[in-house]
PASEBA-1860 file (N, C-alpha, C; in nm, 3 decimals):
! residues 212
1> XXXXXXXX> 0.084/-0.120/0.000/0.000/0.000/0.000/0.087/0.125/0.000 ~ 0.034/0.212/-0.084/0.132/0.301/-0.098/0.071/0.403/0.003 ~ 0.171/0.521/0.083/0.122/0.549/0.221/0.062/0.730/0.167 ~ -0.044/0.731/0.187/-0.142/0.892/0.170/-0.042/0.995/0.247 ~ 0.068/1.007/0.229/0.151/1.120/0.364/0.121/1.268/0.383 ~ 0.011/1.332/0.242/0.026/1.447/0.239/-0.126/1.455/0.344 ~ -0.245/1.318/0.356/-0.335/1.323/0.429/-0.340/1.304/0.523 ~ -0.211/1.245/0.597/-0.188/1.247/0.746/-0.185/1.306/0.868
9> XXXXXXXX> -0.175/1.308/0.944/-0.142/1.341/1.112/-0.067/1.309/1.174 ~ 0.027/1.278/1.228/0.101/1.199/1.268/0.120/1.267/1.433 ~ 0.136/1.179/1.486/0.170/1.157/1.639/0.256/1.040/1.683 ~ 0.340/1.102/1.774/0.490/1.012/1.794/0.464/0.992/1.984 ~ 0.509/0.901/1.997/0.483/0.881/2.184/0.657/0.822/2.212 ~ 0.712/0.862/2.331/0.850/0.774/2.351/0.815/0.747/2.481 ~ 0.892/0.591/2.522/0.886/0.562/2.638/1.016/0.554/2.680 ~ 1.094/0.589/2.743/1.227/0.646/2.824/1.254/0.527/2.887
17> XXXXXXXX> 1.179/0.378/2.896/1.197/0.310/2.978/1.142/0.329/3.147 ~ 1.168/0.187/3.228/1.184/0.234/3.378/1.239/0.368/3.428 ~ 1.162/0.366/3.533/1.197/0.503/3.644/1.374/0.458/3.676 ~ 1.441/0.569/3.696/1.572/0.542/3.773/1.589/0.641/3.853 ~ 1.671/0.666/3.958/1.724/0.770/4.005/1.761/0.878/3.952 ~ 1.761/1.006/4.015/1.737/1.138/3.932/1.925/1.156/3.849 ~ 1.987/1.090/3.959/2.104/1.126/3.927/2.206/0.977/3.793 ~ 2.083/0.917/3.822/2.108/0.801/3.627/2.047/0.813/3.514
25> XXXXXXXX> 2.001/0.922/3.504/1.925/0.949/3.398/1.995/1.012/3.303 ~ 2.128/1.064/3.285/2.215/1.091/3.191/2.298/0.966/3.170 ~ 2.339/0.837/3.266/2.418/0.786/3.212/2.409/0.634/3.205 ~ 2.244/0.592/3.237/2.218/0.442/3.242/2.145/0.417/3.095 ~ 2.176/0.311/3.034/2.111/0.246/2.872/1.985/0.183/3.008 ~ 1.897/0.204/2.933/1.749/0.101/2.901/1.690/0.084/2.832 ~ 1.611/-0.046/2.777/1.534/-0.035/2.726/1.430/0.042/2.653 ~ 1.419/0.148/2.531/1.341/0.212/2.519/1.255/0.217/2.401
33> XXXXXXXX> 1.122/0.262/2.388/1.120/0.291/2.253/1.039/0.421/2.228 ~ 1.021/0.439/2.096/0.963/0.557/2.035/0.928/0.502/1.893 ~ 0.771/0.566/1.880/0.664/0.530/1.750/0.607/0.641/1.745 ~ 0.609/0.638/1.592/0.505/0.748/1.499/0.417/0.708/1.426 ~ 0.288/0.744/1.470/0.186/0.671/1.374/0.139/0.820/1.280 ~ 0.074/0.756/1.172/0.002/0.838/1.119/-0.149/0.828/1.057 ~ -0.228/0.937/1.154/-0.378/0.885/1.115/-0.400/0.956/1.008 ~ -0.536/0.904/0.926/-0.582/1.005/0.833/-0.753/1.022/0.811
41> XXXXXXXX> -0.831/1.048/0.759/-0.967/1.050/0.802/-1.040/0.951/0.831 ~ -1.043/0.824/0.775/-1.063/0.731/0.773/-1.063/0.633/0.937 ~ -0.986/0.736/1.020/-0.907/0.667/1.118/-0.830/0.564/1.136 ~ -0.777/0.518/0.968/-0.667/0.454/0.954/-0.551/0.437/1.032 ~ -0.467/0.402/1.115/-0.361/0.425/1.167/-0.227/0.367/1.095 ~ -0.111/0.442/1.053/-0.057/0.384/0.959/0.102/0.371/1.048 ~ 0.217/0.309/1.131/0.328/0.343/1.192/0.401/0.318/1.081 ~ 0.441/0.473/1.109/0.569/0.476/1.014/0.747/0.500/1.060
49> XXXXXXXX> 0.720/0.446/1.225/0.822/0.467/1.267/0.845/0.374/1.417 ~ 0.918/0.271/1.440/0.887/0.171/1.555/1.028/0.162/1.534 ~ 1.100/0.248/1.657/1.242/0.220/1.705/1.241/0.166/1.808 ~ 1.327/0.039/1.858/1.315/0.011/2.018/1.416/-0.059/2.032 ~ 1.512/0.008/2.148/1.636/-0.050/2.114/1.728/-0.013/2.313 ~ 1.794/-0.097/2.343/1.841/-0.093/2.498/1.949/0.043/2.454 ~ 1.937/0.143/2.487/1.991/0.277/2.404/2.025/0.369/2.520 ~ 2.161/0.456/2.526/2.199/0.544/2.658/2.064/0.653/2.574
57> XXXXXXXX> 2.072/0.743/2.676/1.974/0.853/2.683/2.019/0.935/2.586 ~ 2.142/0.945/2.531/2.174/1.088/2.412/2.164/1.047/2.283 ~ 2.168/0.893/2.291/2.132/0.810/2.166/1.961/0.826/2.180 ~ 1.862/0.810/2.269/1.768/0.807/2.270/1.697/0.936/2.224 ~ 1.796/1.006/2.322/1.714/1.183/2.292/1.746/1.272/2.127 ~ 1.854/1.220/2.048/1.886/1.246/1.904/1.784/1.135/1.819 ~ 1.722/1.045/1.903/1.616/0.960/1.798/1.510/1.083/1.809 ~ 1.444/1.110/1.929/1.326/1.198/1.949/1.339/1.292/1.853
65> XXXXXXXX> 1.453/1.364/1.827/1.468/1.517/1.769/1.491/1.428/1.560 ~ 1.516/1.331/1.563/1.491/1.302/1.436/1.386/1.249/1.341 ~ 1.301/1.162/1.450/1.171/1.161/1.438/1.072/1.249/1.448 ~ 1.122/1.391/1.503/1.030/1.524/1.520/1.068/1.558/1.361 ~ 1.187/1.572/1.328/1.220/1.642/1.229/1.186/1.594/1.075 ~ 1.164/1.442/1.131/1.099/1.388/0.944/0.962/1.401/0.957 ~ 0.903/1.352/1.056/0.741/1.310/1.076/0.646/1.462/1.107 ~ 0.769/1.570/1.153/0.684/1.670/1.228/0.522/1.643/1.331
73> XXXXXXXX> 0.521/1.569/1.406/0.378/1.486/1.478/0.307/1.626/1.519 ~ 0.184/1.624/1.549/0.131/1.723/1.603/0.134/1.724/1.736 ~ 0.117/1.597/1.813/0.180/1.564/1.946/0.311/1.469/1.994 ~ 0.381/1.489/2.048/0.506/1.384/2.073/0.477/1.377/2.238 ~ 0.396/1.263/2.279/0.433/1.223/2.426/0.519/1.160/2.472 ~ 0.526/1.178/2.607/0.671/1.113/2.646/0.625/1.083/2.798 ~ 0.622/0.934/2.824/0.589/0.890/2.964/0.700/0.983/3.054 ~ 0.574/0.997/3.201/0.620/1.144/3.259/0.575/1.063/3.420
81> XXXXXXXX> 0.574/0.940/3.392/0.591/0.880/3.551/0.731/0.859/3.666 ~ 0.704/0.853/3.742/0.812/0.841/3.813/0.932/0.937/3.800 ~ 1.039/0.894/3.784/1.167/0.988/3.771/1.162/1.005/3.591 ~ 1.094/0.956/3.523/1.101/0.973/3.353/1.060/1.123/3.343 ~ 0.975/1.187/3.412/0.963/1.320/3.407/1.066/1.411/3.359 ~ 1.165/1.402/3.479/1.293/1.473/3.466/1.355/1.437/3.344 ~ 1.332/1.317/3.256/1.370/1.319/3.123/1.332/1.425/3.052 ~ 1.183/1.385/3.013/1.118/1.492/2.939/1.185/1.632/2.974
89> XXXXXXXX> 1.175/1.667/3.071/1.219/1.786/3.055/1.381/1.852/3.023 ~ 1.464/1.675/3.084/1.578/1.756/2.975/1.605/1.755/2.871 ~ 1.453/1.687/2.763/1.471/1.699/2.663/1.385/1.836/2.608 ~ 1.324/1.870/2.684/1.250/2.002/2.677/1.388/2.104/2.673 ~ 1.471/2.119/2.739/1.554/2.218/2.778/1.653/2.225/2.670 ~ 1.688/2.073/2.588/1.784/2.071/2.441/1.711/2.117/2.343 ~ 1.561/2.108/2.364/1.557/2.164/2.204/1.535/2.294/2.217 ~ 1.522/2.340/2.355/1.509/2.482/2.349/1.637/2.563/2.289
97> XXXXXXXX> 1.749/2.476/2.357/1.897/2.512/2.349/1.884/2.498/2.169 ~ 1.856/2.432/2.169/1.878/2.389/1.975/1.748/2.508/1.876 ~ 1.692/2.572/1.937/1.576/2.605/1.917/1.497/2.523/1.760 ~ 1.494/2.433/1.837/1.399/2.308/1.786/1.248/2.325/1.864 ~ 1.130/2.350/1.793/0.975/2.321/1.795/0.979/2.230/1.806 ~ 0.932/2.139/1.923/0.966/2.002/1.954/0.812/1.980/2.064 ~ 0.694/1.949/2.035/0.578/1.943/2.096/0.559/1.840/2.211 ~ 0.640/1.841/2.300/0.657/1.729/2.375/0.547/1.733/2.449
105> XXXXXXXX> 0.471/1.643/2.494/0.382/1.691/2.615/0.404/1.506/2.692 ~ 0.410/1.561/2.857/0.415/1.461/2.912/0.280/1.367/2.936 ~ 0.261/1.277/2.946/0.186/1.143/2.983/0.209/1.045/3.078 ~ 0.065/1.074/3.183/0.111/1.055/3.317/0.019/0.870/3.303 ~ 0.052/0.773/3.327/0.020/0.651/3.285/-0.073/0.611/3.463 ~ -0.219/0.615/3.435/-0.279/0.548/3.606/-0.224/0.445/3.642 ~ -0.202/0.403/3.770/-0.174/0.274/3.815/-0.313/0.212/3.850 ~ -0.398/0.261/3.841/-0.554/0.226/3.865/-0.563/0.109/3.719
113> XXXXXXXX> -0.527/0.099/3.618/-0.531/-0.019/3.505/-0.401/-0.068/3.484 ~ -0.420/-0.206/3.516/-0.326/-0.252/3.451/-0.286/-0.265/3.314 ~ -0.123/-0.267/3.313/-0.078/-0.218/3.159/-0.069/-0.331/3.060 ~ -0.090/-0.442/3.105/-0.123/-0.518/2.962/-0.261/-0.531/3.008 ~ -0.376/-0.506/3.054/-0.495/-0.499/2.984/-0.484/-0.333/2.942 ~ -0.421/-0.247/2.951/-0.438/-0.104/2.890/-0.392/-0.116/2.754 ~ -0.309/-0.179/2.732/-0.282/-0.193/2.561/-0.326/-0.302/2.489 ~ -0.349/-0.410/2.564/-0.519/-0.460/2.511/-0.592/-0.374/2.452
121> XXXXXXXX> -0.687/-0.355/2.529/-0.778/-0.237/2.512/-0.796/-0.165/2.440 ~ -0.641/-0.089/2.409/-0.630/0.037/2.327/-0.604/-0.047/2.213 ~ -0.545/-0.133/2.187/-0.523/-0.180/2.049/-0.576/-0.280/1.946 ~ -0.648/-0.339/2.036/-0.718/-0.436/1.963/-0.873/-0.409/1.872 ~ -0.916/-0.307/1.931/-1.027/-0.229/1.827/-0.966/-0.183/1.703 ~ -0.872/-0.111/1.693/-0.778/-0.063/1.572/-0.752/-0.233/1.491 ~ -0.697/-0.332/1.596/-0.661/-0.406/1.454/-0.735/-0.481/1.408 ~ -0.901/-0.514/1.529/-1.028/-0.578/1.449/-1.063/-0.549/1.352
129> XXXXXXXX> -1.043/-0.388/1.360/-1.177/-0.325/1.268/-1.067/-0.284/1.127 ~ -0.938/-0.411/1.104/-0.845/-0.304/1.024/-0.828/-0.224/0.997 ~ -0.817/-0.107/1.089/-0.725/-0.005/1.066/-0.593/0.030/1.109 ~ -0.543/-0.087/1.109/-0.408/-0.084/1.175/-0.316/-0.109/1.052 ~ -0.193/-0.057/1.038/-0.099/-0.061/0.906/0.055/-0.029/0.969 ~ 0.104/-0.147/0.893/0.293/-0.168/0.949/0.356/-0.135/0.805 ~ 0.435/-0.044/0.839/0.526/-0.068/0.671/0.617/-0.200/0.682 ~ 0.611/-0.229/0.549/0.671/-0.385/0.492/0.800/-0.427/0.556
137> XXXXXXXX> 0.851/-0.301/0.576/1.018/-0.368/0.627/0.987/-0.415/0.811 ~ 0.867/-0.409/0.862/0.867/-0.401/1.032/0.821/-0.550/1.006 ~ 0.871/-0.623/0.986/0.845/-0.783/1.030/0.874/-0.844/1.116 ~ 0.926/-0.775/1.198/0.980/-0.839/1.322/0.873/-0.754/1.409 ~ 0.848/-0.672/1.413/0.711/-0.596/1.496/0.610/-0.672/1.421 ~ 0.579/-0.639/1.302/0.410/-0.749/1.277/0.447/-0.890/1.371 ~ 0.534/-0.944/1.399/0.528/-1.068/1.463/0.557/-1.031/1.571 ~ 0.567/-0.928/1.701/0.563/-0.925/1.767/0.364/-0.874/1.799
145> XXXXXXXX> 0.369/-0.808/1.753/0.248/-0.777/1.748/0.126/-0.901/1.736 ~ 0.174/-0.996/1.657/0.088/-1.129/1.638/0.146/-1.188/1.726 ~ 0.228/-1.219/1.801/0.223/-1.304/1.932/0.203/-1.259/2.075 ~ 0.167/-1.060/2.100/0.097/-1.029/2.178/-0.016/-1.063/2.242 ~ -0.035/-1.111/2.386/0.068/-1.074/2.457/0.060/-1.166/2.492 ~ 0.081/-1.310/2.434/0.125/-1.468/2.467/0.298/-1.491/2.502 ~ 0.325/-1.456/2.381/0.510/-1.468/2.377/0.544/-1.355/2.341 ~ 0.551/-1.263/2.395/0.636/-1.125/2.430/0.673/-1.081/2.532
153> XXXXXXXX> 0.856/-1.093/2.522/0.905/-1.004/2.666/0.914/-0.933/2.674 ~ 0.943/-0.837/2.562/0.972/-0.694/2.552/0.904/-0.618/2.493 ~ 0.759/-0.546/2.581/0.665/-0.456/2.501/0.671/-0.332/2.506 ~ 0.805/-0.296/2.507/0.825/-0.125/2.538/0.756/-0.108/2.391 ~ 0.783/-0.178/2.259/0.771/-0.104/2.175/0.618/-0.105/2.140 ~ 0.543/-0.224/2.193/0.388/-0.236/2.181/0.317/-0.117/2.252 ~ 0.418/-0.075/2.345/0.329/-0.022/2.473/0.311/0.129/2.399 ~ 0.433/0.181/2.329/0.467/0.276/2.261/0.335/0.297/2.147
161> XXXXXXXX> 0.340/0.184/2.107/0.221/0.178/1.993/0.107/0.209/2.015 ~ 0.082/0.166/2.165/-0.082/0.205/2.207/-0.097/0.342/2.231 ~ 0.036/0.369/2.335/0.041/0.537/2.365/-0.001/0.650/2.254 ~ 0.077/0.555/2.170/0.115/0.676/2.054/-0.058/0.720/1.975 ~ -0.133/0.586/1.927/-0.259/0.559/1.920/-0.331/0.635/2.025 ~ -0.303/0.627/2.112/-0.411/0.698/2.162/-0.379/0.852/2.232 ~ -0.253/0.903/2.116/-0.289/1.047/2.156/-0.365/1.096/2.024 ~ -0.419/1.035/1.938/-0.500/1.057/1.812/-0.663/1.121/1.859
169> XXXXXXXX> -0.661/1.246/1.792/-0.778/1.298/1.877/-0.931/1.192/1.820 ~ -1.000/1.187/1.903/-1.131/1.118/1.858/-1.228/1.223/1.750 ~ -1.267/1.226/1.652/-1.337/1.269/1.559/-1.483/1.255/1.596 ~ -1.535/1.372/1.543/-1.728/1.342/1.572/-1.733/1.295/1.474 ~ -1.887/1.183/1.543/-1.923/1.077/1.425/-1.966/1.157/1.330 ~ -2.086/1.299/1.299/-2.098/1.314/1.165/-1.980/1.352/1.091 ~ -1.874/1.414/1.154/-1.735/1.473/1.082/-1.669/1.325/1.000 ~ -1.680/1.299/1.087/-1.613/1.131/1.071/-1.695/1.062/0.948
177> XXXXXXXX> -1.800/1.044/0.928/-1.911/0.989/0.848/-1.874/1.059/0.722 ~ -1.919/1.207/0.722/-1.861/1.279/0.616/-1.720/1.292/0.551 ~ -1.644/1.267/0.635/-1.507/1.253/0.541/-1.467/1.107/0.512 ~ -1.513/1.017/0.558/-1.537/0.853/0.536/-1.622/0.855/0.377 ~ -1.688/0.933/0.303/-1.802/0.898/0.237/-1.698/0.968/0.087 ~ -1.652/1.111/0.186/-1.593/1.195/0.070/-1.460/1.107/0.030 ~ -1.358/1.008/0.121/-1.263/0.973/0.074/-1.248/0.859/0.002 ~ -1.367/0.778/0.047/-1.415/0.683/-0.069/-1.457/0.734/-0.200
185> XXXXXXXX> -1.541/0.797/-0.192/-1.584/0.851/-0.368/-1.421/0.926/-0.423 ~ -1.355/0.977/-0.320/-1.278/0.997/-0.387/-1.180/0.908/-0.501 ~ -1.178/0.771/-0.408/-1.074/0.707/-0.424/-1.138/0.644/-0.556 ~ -1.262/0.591/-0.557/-1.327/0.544/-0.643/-1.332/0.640/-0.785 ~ -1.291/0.778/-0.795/-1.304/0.820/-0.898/-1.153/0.831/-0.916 ~ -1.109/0.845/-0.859/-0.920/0.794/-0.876/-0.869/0.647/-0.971 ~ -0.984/0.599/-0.906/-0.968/0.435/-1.020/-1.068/0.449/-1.062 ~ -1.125/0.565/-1.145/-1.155/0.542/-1.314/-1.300/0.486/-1.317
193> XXXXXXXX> -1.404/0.495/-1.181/-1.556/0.453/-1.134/-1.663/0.514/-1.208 ~ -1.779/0.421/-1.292/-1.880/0.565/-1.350/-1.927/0.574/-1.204 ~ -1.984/0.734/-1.277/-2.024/0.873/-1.189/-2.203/0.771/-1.146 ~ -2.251/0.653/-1.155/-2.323/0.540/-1.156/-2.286/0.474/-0.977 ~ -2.192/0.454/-1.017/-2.127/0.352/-0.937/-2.075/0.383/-0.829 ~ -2.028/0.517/-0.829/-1.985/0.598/-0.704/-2.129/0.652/-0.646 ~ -2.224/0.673/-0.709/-2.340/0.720/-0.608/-2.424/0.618/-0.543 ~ -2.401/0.486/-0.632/-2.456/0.378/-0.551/-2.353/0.367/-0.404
201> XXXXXXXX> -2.247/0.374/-0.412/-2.124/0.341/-0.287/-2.193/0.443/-0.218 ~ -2.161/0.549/-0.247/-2.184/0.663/-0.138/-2.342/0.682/-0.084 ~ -2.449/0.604/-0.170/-2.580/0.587/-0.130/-2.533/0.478/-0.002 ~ -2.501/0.372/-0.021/-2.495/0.274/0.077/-2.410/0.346/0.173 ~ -2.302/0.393/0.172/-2.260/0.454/0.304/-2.335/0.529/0.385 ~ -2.392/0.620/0.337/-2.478/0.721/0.434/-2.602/0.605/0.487 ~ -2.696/0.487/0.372/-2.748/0.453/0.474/-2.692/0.380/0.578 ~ -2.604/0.349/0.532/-2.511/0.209/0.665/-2.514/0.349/0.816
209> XXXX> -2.455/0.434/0.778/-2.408/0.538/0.898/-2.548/0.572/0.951 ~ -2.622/0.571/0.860/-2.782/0.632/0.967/-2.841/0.468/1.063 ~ -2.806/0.403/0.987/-2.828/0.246/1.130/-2.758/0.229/1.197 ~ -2.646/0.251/1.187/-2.559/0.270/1.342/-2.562/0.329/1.434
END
């Protein structure tokens, strides 16, 4: 599938890993990752970016500022629990230094749900209802993702995926309905549809949306 980029949105989430002490947070590797998805009206979700790698923090914090700089996201969260806070913000303070537009906003994670039913939850509606999309080269994530969460040890980068998903703002259903109806007819007159055939589609969409 070739990827719609000029119809996108994109939103990036990083997880910094475990909490550490205030004073290891410049110089301990963990586990981390960072994902960019990109929605588009449809509420497609498309990742076009799943790094996750046991990485020191300046390796981690030059991924953030390069994934800001290709994807530009409209939001970039960054888990803001525990001592990870004090991350965020010294990554707040480099791009200021760099004067880099860098939309970080922190994400405070409840301990009231547990976190593998929270990315349950968040992710499995997206990939029922297919709208979930991996570019071709992530085969080692589509199979992590298909053996979630039976045989997976390491879900920083799943967990990333849900985060990231769900800083995607929710759409009103008629907004939603209406640009669902317009991007189909679109597409349908893109491949060459009589002006017949597209009003039958777009007849059946609007009634499908009024029974729901």
């Amino acid at each position: 599938m070739k990827l719609p980029f000029e119809q996108l949105e994109f939103y990036a989430f990083c997880d910094p890993a475990g909490s550490k002490k205030a004073q290891e947070i410049k110089r301990t590797r963990a586990n981390a990752a960072i994902v960019c998805v990109g929605a588009d009206a449809l509420q497609r979700v498309f990742v076009v970016e799943w790094w996750e790698k046991r990485a020191a923090t300046e390796e981690m914090t030059e991924k953030i500022f390069e994934v800001n700089r290709i994807w530009k996201p409209r939001v970039f969260g960054c888990e803001a629990n525990a001592m990870q806070e004090l991350y965020g913000e010294m990554v707040q303070l480099e791009a200021k230094h760099r004067s880099i537009r860098l939309p970080l906003t922190p994400v405070y994670q409840t301990a009231k749900v547990e976190k593998m039913y929270r990315i349950r939850t968040g992710l499995q509606p997206v990939i029922r209802a297919g709208r979930l999309f991996l570019a071709e080269q992530m085969v080692g994530e589509r199979t992590k993702l298909a053996a979630f969460p039976m045989n997976v040890k390491q879900i920083d980068g799943i967990d990333a995926l849900e985060n990231a998903i769900r800083l995607i703002p929710k759409r009103a259903a008629p907004k939603q309905r209406s640009d669902e109806v317009e991007s189909v007819a679109a597409y349908l007159r893109a491949q060459g549809a009589s002006p017949q055939v597209i009003e039958m589609r777009v007849r059946e969409l609007i009634e499908a949306s009024l029974k729901s």
